[in-house]
Phi, psi and omega in degrees: 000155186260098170325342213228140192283154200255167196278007162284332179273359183262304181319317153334285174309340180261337172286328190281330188290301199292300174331313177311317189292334181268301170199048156275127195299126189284016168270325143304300177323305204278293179327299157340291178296313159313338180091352201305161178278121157256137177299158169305304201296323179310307168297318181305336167282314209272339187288326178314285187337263174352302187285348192257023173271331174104358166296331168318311176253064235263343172269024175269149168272175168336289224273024200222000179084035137232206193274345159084035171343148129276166206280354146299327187238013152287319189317274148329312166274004162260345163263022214210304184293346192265289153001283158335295182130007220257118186302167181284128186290153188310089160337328186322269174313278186299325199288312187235332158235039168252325166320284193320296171329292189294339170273311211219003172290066205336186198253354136346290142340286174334297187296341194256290207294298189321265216320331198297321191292341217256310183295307181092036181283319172248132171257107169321105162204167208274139187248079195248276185288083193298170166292321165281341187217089176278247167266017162234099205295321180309000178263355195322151127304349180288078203286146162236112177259099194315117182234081210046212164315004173233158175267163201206054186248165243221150131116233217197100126311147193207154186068008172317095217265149172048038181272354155304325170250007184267154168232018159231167187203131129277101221236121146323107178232148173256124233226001186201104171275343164267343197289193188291164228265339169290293202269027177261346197237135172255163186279104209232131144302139217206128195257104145309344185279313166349108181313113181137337190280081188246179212220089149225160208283142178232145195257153202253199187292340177268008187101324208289164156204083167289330196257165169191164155277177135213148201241167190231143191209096169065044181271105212264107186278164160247119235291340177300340178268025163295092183278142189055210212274137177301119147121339167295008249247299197286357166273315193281346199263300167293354150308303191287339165284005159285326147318292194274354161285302178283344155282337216276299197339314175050075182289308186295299175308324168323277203310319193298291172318314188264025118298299172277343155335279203311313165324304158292310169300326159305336192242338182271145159243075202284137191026068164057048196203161147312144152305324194290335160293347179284117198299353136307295162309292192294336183279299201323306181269006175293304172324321188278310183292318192281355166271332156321284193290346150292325161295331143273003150314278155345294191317282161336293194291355166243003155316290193289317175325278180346316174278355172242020168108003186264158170261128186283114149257260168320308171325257189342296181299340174262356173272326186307318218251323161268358170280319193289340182303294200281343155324272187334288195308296172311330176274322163329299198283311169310301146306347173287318168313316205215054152048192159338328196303302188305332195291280175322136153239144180231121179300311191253037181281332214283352217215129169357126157089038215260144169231034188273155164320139155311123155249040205154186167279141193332321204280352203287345211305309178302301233329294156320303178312311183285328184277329190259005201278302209265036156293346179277022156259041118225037200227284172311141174087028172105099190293165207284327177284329178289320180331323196295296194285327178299300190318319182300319193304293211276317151283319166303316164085014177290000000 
């Protein structure tokens, strides 16, 4: 395939640079980019921007409100937004259940959630992961029981990310207790408001609480959110973590980061020298950009698959798994940059408006908190080791 952008895709690329420049907020950017903690409304500003652009979903096709991309210019615009400064879109909704919906949703489904995901009237968020079913998802516990017209469900989530602000949950139930352990379980929508639901946070080592449990008790679902077929639950789920495995990867967010990498290494200094001269440092990160540009490579050629009617499989778990590496290794490098500097943590440097003495250079304020926060990309969306074992299996045939 021809790697180098045709001048329709650079015309592109110069429309997404100005939009960014007009009106994405600079106040959202510098926080972004600063690593600062964003708020619901903060995300709740850039997705309006974005829909009232027609941008937002950005990987739906037309007839469903989105923009109707070729797979180059999904590239392109996500990698120009990360560039930017431009937070991440929530995933939940546009990202993992507007794919799922549009394959396997009625067409109910459709009419009522897609435009809602969109709107931003429903805030998503995902019912995967248990105390017993981490990355190995065939152990959930979470039973639902048909009672007439309603589900009955029973149990307990964990890692629940930004569960705090959804008032929906798309949740992984298990609906057949005797069958094998894949083919008991479904795909069920879910009211957070709901009697029975409750929400609690669990707070993490930086202070935040992104994460949360929620436990469910005797929760009366109505049998109409049952997506595709009851017991069919695990075909729709791993559909949707292959999506969400080539986001976790985060091609764009990479090329950002090692941008502001190169940037802190030109300005921190070591024995009267730029860091990036220091010859130990300048290899370590020549290793990451030349594994960058191998990844965007990768990144593309399942991109253009993607654009002729294929489902990212085995790709998506090898993207996952070197994207989160050099996330990691760069943020590794960015705290190694910046020394002693890095050690104090102060919470409320993490956050808009902090007016404190500085104890150090701007980046060191994140550093830590960003380095050990995203040790979990390669732990979330399936760790990095199931990652391994699918690859061995689906290519390798092991």
């Amino acid at each position: 395939m021809d790697l180098n952008f045709t001048p329709e895709e650079l015309a592109f690329r110069d429309e997404v640079r100005s939009f960014l420049a007009n009106k994405l907020p600079a106040r959202i950017a510098a926080k972004t980019k600063a690593g600062q903690r964003l708020t619901k409304q903060d995300q709740e500003e850039w997705h309006a921007i974005l829909q009232s652009r027609g941008w937002l979903a950005y990987h739906w096709p037309k007839q469903y409100g989105g923009p109707g991309f070729t797979a180059v210019e999904k590239f392109i615009f996500d990698t120009e937004c990360c560039l930017a400064g431009g937070p991440r879109i929530v995933p939940f909704g546009v990202s993992m259940l507007g794919p799922v919906l549009i394959k396997y949703g009625s067409q109910a489904h459709k009419d009522h959630y897609l435009p809602r995901i969109l709107s931003g009237e429903d805030w998503w968020c995902q019912g995967y992961s248990e105390p017993g079913a981490g990355s190995d998802l065939a152990s959930v516990k979470t039973t639902a029981v048909r009672q007439g017209d309603h589900y009955i469900v029973n149990g307990q989530k964990t890692w629940t990310t930004q569960g705090q602000h959804a008032d929906k949950i798309f949740s992984l139930v298990r609906t057949d207790r005797e069958a094998k352990a894949q083919s008991g379980i479904s795909f069920l929508l879910m009211d957070m408001k709901a009697p029975g639901v409750e929400l609690r946070p669990i707070r993490t080592l930086d202070g935040d609480r992104e994460v949360n449990e929620v436990f469910f008790t005797d929760v009366k679902v109505p049998v109409e959110n049952l997506v595709g077929e009851e017991n069919k639950g695990w075909t729709y789920a791993k559909y949707l973590l292959t999506y969400e495995r080539t986001g976790i990867a985060g091609v764009g967010y990479c090329v950002a980061t090692m941008e502001k990498l190169k940037v802190i290494a030109a300005k921190v200094r070591k024995n009267g020298k730029p860091l990036d001269q220091d010859p130990l440092f300048a290899a370590r990160m020549a290793r990451v950009e030349i594994d960058l540009e191998n990844m965007k490579t990768t990144n593309l050629r399942v991109l253009s698959a993607t654009a002729h009617g294929a489902v990212p499989g085995a790709e998506s778990s090898m993207l996952k798994i070197r994207g989160t590496e050099l996330r990691q290794e760069m943020l590794s490098l960015i705290r190694r940059a910046m020394g002693p500097y890095a050690a104090p943590y102060i919470e409320a440097a993490q956050y808009e408006g902090y007016t404190g003495e500085p104890l150090g250079p701007e980046a060191a304020a994140t550093a830590a908190a960003s380095y050990f926060n995203y040790r979990k990309l390669s732990i979330f969306g399936g760790s990095n080791e199931i990652q391994k074992n699918i690859i061995s299996k689906m290519i390798l045939g092991l």
